[in-house]
N, C-alpha and C positions, 0 to 999 in steps of 0.2 A: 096239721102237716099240709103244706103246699105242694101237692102232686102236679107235676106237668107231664103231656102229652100229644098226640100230632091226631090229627084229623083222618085217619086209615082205619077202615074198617074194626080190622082188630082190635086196637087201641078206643075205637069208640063206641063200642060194646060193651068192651072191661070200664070204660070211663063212667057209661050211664051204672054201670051195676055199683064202683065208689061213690055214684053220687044216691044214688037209693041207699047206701050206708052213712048218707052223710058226712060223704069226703070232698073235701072242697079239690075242686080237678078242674085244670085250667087247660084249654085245646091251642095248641101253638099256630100261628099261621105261618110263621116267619120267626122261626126261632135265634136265627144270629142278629137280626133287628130287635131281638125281644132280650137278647141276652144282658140290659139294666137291672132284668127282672132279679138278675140272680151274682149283682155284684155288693149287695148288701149284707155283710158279715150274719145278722140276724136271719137275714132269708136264706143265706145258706145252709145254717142251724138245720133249717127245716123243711127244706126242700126235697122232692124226690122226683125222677123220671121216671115214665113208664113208657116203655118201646116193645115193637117185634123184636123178636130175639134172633128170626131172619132178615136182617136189613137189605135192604134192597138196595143198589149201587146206587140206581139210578133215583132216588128219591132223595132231594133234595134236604129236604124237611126229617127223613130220617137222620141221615150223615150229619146232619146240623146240629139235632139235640145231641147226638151221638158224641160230637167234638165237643162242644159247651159240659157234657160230665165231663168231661176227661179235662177240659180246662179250668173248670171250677170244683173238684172232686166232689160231684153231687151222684151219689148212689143211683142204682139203677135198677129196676123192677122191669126184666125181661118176660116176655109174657107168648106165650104159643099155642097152638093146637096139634095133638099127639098125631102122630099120622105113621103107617110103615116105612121101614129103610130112610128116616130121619139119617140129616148128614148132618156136620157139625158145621154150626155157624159161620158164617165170613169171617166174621172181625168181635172179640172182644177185651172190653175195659184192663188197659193195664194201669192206670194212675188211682178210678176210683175202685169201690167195692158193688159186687151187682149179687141180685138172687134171679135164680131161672124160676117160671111156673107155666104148667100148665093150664090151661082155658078151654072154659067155662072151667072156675073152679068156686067151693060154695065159699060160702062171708067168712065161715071161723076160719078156713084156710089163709083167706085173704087177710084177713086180722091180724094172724101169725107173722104172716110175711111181713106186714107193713109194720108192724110194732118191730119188727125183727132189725127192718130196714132202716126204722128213728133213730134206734138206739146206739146203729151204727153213726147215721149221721151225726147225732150228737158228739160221737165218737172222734171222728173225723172232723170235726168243729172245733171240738176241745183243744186235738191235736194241734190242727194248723194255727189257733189261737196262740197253746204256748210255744209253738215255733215261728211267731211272729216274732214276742214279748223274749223271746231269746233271741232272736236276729236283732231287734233294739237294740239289747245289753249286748250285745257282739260291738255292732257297730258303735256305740260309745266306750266300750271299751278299747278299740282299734284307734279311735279319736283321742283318746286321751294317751294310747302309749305314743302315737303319732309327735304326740309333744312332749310326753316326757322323754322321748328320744332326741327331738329337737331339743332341749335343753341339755341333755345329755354331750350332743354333737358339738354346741355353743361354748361349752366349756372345756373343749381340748384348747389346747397352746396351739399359738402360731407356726409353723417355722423360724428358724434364725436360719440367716445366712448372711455371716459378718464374715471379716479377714482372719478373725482368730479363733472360730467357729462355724459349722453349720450344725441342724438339728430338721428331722424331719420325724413325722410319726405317723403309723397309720391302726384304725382302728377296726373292727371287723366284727360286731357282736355276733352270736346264735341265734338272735332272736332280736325281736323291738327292742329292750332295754341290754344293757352289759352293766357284765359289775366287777369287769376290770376298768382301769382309766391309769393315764396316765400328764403328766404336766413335770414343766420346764418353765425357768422364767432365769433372767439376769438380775442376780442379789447387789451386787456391786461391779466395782470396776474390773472388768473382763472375767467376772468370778459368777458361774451360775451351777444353776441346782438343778436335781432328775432327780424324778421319783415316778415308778411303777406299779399298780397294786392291783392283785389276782384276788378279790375277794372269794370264800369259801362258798357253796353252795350255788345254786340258780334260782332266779325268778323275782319278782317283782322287790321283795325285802334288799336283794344284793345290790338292787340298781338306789331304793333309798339311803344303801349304807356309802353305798359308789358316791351321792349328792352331799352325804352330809361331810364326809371327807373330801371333798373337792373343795367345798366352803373353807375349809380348815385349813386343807394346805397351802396356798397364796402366803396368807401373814405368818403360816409357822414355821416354810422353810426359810424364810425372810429373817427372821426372830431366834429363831435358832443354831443355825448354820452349821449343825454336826447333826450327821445322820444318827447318831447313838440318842442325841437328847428329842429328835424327834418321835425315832422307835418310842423311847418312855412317853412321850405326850399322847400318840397314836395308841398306843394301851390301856394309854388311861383313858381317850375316849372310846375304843373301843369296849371296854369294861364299862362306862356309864350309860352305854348305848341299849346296855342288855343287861343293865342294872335290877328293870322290873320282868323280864322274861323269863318263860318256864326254864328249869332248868335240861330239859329234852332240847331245847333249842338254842342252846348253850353252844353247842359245838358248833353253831355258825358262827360265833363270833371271834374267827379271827381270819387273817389275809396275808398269804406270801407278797415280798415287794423288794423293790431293788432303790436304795436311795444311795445317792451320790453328788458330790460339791467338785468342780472341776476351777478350776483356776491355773486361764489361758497364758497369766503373765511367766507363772511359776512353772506353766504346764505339769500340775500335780492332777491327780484325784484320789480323792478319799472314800472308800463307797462301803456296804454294808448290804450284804445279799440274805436276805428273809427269806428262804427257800422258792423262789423262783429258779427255773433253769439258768442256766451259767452263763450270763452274760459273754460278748469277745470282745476284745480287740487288738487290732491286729497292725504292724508298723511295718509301712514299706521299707523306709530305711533298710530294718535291719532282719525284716523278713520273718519277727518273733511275732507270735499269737497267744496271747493271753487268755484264760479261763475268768473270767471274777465271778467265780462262785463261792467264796467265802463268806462265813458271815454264822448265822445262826438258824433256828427253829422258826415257824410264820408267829408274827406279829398278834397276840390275844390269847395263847396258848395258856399261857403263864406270867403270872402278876410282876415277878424277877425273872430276866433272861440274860443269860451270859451273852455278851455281843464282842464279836469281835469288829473294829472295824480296822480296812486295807487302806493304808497310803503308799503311795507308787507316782512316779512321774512318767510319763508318755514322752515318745517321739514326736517331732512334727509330721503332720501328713497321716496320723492313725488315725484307721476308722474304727467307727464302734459299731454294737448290737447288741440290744437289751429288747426281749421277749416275754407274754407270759406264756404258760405250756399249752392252751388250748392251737397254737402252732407245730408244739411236737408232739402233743398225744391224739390218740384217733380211738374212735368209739368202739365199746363192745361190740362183738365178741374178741374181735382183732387186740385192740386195746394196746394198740403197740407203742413204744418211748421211740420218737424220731430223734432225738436230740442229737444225735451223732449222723443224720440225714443233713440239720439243720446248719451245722457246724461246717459239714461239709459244701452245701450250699453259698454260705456266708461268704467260703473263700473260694469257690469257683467264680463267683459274681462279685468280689471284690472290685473288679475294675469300672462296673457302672457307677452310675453316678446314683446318688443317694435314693431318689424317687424311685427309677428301675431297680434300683435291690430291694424293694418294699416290695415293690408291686411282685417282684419274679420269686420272692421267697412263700407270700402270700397265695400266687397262681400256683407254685408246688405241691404247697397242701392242699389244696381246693382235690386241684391233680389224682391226690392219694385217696381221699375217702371222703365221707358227708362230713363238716363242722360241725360239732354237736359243743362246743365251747366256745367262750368268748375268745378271742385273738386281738393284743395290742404290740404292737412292735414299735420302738423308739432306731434309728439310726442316723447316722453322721459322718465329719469328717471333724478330726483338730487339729490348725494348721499351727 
């Protein structure tokens, strides 16, 4: 064990008596100059200080080793002579570990201490070792969601904003990754596609299943162009996804979603609501507000679902909004259903223009309580 020490009487009394023990004890002249000695993970292993345990203000060389434990958590072997009406020390160790002793004290005393004192060091060696080796994996873990979010962010839709359409979306995870998403693309001539999905559960799994369904849906709303025959594809990949998974972890496989085919020329839409909140929309014309919440059970539930889907044609000039519920529900203990908060929002702020009704709907909830869900919101205009 590498014991350090300062050159004051005290100190160099107890010094010669560890070195007649055959303790290796080093006398500091300049201990913040000296502090290379002790930025070597191994030397700290086994390092120990021995100081007055009345430090004196003015003593440089005390206050020096004094600062160097407390910034290298190197234990500390306080050391004194008994005297009457003893007051308590100026200052001591709140970062490392110390023992007091008495002086002139015999070897087995000493023995006790200083084995007492290694065992800590190693102690506190160990520690800060595996809280290095977990600050690592922290920080590559932080790195690598950094990107899986970036990919994540890369793959929403653009806006549209044509003469027989706009579309804006905005996204809002809990955390690094989400495992809602949402996408919009133009299938054909003035005829495009929505679709919304609130995957089951949180955490690192929801955001692989978020990626592998993002890949899929591009060619399959494309390929398909009825939200019913997509529901069946989406089950089925859901169902092959979790083909080899226990069956405990079953019940993550499946995801409320809102799909829908809008065609500007016809001014139709056909949609199909998977247990997500009740999409609106709402027409100045004629002053009507629509619920589209129809539809069915969420998406992987069950290998046959009854689906109904809604065709209806729109006004010119309706706006929409399509949500998942991490917007209108709020955390335990509270646990409250906004959706009639949200509803009523929608049409207070009808008259902004699409970006402001994202953003003012999203500041609301912030507004109300902590987000502990993901939040995606699609809105628009169709002229």
């Amino acid at each position: 064990m590498n014991i350090y020490t300062i050159d004051v009487p005290l100190c160099k009394d107890f010094g010669l008596m560890l070195k007649k023990m055959n303790k290796q004890v080093t006398f500091l002249e300049d201990p913040l100059n000296q502090s290379l000695l002790f930025q070597e993970s191994t030397d700290l292993m086994k390092s120990l200080f021995v100081l007055p345990l009345y430090i004196t203000k003015d003593s440089w060389q005390q206050t020096s080793l004094f600062a160097l434990a407390e910034t290298y958590e190197i234990p500390i072997l306080f050391i004194y002579k008994r005297a009457l009406g003893m007051e308590a020390p100026l200052a001591l160790p709140e970062r490392t570990f110390y023992e007091t002793m008495a002086v002139p004290a015999n070897s087995v005393e000493v023995r006790i201490k200083l084995k007492s004192l290694q065992n800590i060091s190693m102690q506190l060696f160990s520690a800060k070792l595996k809280g290095q080796e977990l600050e690592k994996i922290n920080q590559k873990s932080a790195m690598s969601l950094r990107i899986a979010k970036g990919f994540q962010l890369s793959g929403l839709p653009l806006s549209i904003n044509k003469k027989d359409i706009e579309v804006k979306g905005l996204s809002q995870p809990s955390s690094e990754l989400s495992g809602d998403l949402f996408y919009w693309t133009e299938i054909g001539d003035r005829t495009y596609s929505f679709i919304m999905i609130d995957l089951c559960g949180k955490g690192i799994h929801t955001a692989l299943i978020n990626m592998s369904i993002r890949t899929l849906i591009p060619e399959l709303i494309k390929r398909v162009k009825d939200p019913i025959f997509i529901t069946e594809e989406l089950n089925k990949h859901m169902r092959d996804l979790f083909q080899g998974v226990k069956r405990e972890y079953k019940n993550q496989a499946c995801f409320t979603a809102f799909i829908a085919y809008v065609d500007t020329k016809e001014r139709r839409i056909e949609y199909v609501n998977f247990g997500l909140p009740s999409a609106f929309l709402y027409s100045p014309c004629t002053n009507q507000f629509l619920n589209l919440n129809e539809g069915t059970i969420a998406i992987g539930l069950s290998p046959e679902m009854p689906i109904k889907k809604i065709v209806f044609h729109y006004e010119p000039g309706s706006r929409f909004f399509i949500y998942t519920d991490g917007l209108s529900k709020t955390p335990v203990p509270s646990a409250i259903d906004r959706s009639g908060n949200v509803e009523r929002e929608f049409i207070e702020n009808i008259h902004l223009d699409t970006h402001d009704l994202l953003q003012e709907l999203l500041v609301s909830r912030m507004r109300h309580s902590v987000i502990d869900d993901d939040i995606c919101i699609i809105a628009g205009t169709l002229y």
